[in-house]
N, C-alpha and C positions, 0 to 999 in steps of 0.2 A: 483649418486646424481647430476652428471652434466646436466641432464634432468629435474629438478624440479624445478619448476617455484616459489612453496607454499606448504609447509612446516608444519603442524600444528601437535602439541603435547600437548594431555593432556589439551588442554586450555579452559578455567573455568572463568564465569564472574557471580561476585557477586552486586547485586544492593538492595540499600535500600528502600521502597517503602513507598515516601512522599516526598524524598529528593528530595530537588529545584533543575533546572538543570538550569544556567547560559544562558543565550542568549545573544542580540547583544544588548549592552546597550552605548545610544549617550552618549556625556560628561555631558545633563542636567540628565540623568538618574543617572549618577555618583553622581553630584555634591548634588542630590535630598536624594540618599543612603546617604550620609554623615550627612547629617543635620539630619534624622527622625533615625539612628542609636541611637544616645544614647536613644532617651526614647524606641524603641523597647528592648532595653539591659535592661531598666532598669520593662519593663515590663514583660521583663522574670524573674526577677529577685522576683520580685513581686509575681510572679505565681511559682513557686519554679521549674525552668527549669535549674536553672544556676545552678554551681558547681556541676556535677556530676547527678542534679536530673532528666535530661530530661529523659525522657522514651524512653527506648530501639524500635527503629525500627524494625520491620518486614524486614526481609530480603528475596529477593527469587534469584536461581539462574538462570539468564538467559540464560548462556551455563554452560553444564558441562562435563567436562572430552572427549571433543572434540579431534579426531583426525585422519589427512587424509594427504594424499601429493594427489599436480596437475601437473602433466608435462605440462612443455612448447607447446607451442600450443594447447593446449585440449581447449574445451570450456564446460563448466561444469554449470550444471541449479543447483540452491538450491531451495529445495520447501518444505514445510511444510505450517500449521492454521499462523494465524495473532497470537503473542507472540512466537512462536516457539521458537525462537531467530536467525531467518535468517538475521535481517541487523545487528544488534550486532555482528555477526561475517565478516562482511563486513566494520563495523566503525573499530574492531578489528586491520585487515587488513589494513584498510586504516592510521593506526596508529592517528586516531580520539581518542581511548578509548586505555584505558592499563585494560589488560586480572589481573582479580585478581591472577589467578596460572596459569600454562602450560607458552607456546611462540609460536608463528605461525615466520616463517623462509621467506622470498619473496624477492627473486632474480629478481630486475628488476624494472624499472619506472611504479609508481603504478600510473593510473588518474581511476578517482573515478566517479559515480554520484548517491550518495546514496537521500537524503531526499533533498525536493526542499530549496533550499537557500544553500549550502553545499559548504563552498569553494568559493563564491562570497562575496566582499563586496559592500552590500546595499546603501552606497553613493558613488560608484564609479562608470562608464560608462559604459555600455556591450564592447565598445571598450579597455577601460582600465579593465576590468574582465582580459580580453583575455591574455592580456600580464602580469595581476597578476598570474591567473594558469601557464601561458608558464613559468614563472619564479619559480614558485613555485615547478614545473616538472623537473627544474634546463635546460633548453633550453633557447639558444640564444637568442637575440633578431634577428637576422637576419632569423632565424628555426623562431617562432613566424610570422614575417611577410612574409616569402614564403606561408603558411598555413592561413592567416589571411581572404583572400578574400571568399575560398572554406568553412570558417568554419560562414561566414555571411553567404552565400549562401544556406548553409545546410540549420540552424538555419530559415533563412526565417524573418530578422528582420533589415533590411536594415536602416529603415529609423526611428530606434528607435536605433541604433549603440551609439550614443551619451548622450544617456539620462541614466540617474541613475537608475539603476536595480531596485531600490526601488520601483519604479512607474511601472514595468513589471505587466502582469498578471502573474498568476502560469504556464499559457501554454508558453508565450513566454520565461518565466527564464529558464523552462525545454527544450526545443529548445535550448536555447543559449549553454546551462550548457552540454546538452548531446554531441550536435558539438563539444563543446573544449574539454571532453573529448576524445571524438572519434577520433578526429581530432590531436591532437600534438601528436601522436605517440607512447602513452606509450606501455610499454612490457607487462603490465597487466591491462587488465578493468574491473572493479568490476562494474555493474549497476543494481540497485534493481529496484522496482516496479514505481519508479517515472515513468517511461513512460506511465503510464496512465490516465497519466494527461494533457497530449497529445490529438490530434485529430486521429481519426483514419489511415488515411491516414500517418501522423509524425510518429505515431506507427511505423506502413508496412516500414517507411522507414528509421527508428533507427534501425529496425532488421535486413533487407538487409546490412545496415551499419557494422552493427556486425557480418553480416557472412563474409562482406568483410576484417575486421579486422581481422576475425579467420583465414582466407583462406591467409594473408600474414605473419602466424606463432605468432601471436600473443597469449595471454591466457585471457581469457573472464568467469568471474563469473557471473552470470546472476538470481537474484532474482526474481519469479515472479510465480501469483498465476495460470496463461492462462498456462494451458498444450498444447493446443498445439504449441503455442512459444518454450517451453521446448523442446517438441519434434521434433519439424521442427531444431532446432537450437544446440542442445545439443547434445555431444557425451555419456556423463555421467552426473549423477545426484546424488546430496546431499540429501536425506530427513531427516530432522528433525524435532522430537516431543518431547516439553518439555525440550527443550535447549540441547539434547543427540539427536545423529546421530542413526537414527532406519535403514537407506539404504544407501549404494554409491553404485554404480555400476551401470548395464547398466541402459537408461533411461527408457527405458521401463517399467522392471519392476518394477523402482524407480516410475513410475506415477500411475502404478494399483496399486502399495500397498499404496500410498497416497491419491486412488479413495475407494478402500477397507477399509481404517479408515473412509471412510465419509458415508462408510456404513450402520454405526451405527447412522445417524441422526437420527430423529424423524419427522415422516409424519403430518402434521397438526396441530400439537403443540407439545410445547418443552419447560419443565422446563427452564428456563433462569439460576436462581440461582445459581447454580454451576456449568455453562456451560463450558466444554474443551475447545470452541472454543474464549472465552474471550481471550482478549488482557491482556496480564500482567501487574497489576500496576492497571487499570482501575477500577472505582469505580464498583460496583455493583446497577445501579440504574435498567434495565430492568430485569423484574421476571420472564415474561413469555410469550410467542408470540400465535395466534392462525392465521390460516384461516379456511374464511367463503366465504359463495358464495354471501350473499346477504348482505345488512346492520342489514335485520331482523333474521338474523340468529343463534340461539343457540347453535349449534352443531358444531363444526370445523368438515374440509373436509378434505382429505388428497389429495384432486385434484382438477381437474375440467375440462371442454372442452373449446374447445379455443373461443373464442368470449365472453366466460361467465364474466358475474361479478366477483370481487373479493374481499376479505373484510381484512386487517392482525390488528388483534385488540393486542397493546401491552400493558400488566399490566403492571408499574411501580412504583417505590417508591424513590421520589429524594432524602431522608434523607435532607442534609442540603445544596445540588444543588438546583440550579433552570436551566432547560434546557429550551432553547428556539431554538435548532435546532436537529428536528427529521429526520433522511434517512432511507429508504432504500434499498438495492443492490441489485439485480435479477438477479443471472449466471446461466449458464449450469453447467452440475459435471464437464468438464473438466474446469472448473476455467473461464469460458470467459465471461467478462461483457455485459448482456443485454442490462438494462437501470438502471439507479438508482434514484429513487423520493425523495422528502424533502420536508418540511413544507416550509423551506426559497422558494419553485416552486409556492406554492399555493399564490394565488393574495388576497382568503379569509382568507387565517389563518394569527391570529396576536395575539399568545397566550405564555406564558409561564405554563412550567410544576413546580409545587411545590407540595412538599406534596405526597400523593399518589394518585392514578387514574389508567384510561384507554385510551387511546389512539389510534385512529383508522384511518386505512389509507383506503379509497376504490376508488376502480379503475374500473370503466366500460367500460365493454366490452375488455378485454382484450384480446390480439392479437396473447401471445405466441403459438409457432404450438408446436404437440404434442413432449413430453420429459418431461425429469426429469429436475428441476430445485432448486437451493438454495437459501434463504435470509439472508444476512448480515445486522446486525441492528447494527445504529448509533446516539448515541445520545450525545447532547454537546451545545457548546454553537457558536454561529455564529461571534460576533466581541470582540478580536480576535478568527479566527477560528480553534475549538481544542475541539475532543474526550473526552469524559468523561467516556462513555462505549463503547466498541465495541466488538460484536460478532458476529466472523465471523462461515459460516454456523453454524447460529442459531438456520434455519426450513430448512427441504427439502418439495416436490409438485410435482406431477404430473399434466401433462396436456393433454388429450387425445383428440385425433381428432375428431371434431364438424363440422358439414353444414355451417362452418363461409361464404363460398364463395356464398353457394344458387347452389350450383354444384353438392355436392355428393361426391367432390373430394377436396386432402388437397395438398397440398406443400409435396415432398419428402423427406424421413429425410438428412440430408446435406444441404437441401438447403436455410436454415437461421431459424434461433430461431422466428423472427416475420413476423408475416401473414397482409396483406395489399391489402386490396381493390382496384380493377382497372379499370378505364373505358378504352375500347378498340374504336376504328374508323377508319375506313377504306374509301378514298376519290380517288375513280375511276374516271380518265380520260378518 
């Protein structure tokens, strides 16, 4: 037992689906609560919710009956769909949430960088963040400022050091957030998919970061849907489906058997309704996805060539939403984000969805080179910004190699998901 870093048994989390979840609320959001309390109370009261009559919530369970040990220095990938309950069990860990049943055991200074804003507070300074996590990690102040300069550096935010995180975009918090994790030293780092909120480049080099952390005996949990980060960076892997552990063991064959479940998509169109791939909790407003080649098109395709037009027309039904922010995501199977589109991109769209309908996204002339590909549909609301549905691979699509170039000849497989026009010139002396 002297070897084990994390510790888990039997651990089980039970969530009620509607329940309010608590956020960052100033003293006017306080002082606002108190005053509109009683007549809320007494409009419960009215509506016959009080004494006993609320009606029973829905419960689902996000993990269940979980359990694994990590030794000391491993670094270990968790993967599974969007709801699985991969950061659930990393808030777990992070002693964010208490586990309805089981206990997870973690020997050693935990720093964390789960969901962006996590462990910052919002009216305090990127400079004063730095020294609330160093304290929070239980390190000196004098450990704090040996560390302090290299984790500005990292981060790459010099000359917003001083200003209230509040006013951060989402890329610079995640910059900051992921440096001071990485940075003061902990014995274990848990980091989920927030690094994709990143620039690509920040990516490449939170990862490099994290193998360097592994490489001085550290232990590294590492949530994330890009297989091959998993497998460039992982010694072993967690998959989980449906809050229960389907694999541990090597990563390998932790990532084919979690390519193998997505085997089962649907080419061209896909019931929405009761999709596996939904986010838990998540309303049900998208029914059904299709692609098309053209806008006049009736028939969904299950492909296309690459230069081709593209059409994904989504059936909806908001019930009693109104959505005004549509996306969506375009990966490879091994989990790697292409590009992802949204209505908030479009200059012309300035619409809300209510009621039911159709919804159409089209894309010309599309670039991607031949391969298999996924779509993640996102639908919600823009201010503030927050999910309402989301499911992940929703649709799979092939894309087969086309004359995009006027060559005869494509781009080799490995050598990037998007095809791009070139002009060449050559200027002899």
């Amino acid at each position: 037992m002297s070897d084990i870093a994390i510790r888990v048994e039997d651990l089980s989390k039970q969530y009620r689906i509607g329940a309010k979840q608590e956020g960052y609320r100033t003293l006017r959001d306080t002082m606002t609560g108190a005053l509109v309390s009683p007549f809320r109370r007494a409009r419960r009261l009215l509506s016959g919710e009080a004494h006993g009559a609320t009606k029973l919530k829905e419960t689902i369970w996000a993990l269940k009956d979980v359990t694994f040990e990590i030794k000391q220095g491993e670094v270990v990938g968790i993967i599974g769909r969007n709801g699985a309950g991969k950061t659930t069990l990393l808030k777990i860990l992070s002693r964010i949430t208490e586990p309805t049943q089981g206990y997870a055991e973690i020997r050693g200074r935990v720093g964390s960088l789960l969901e962006v804003g996590t462990g910052f507070h919002p009216e305090l300074t990127g400079l004063e963040n730095i020294y609330l996590n160093g304290a929070i990690l239980g390190m000196k102040k004098a450990e704090i400022e040996q560390k302090f300069d290299e984790i500005v550096d990292f981060a790459e935010i010099e000359k917003f050091i001083n200003t209230p995180v509040k006013h951060y975009s989402s890329g610079m918090y995640v910059r900051l957030a992921f440096s001071v994790a990485a940075h003061l030293e902990p014995e274990i780092l848990l980091v989920d998919e927030v690094l994709a909120v990143g620039d690509v480049a920040f990516q490449k080099k939170c990862l490099g970061k994290m193998g360097v952390v592994a490489k001085a005996g550290r232990t590294v949990l590492f949530v994330s849907h890009n297989m091959n980060a998993i497998l460039n960076l992982c010694e072993r892997a967690l998959l989980i489906k449906n809050g229960e552990v389907l694999f541990f063991g090597n990563t390998q064959e932790a990532v084919d058997l979690y390519l193998s479940e997505s085997n089962n998509l649907q080419y061209g169109y896909a019931d929405l309704s009761s999709h596996s791939g939904r986010t838990a909790g998540m309303s049900v407003i998208a029914q059904s996805i299709g692609l098309y080649t053209s806008k006049s098109s009736r028939e969904y395709s299950e492909g296309a060539t690459s230069g081709d037009d593209l059409s994904f027309r989504i059936h909806y039904d908001c019930g009693q939403h109104s959505i005004d922010l549509v996306q969506l995501g375009i990966s490879t199977l091994m989990g790697q984000r292409v590009f992802t589109i949204g209505t908030h991109l479009c200059p012309d769209f300035d619409d809300t969805l209510r009621g039911r309908g159709v919804i159409e996204c089209y894309l010309p002339n599309v670039r991607l080179t031949a391969g298999e590909y996924t779509v993640t549909v996102m639908m919600g609301k823009r201010m503030p910004s927050r999910n309402i549905d989301c499911i992940d691979n929703a649709l799979r699509f092939r894309i087969e190699d086309g004359n995009y170039f006027g060559t005869g000849l494509a781009p080799l497989p490995g050598q990037g998901s998007l095809a791009q026009r070139s002009e060449w010139k050559v200027d002899r002396e």
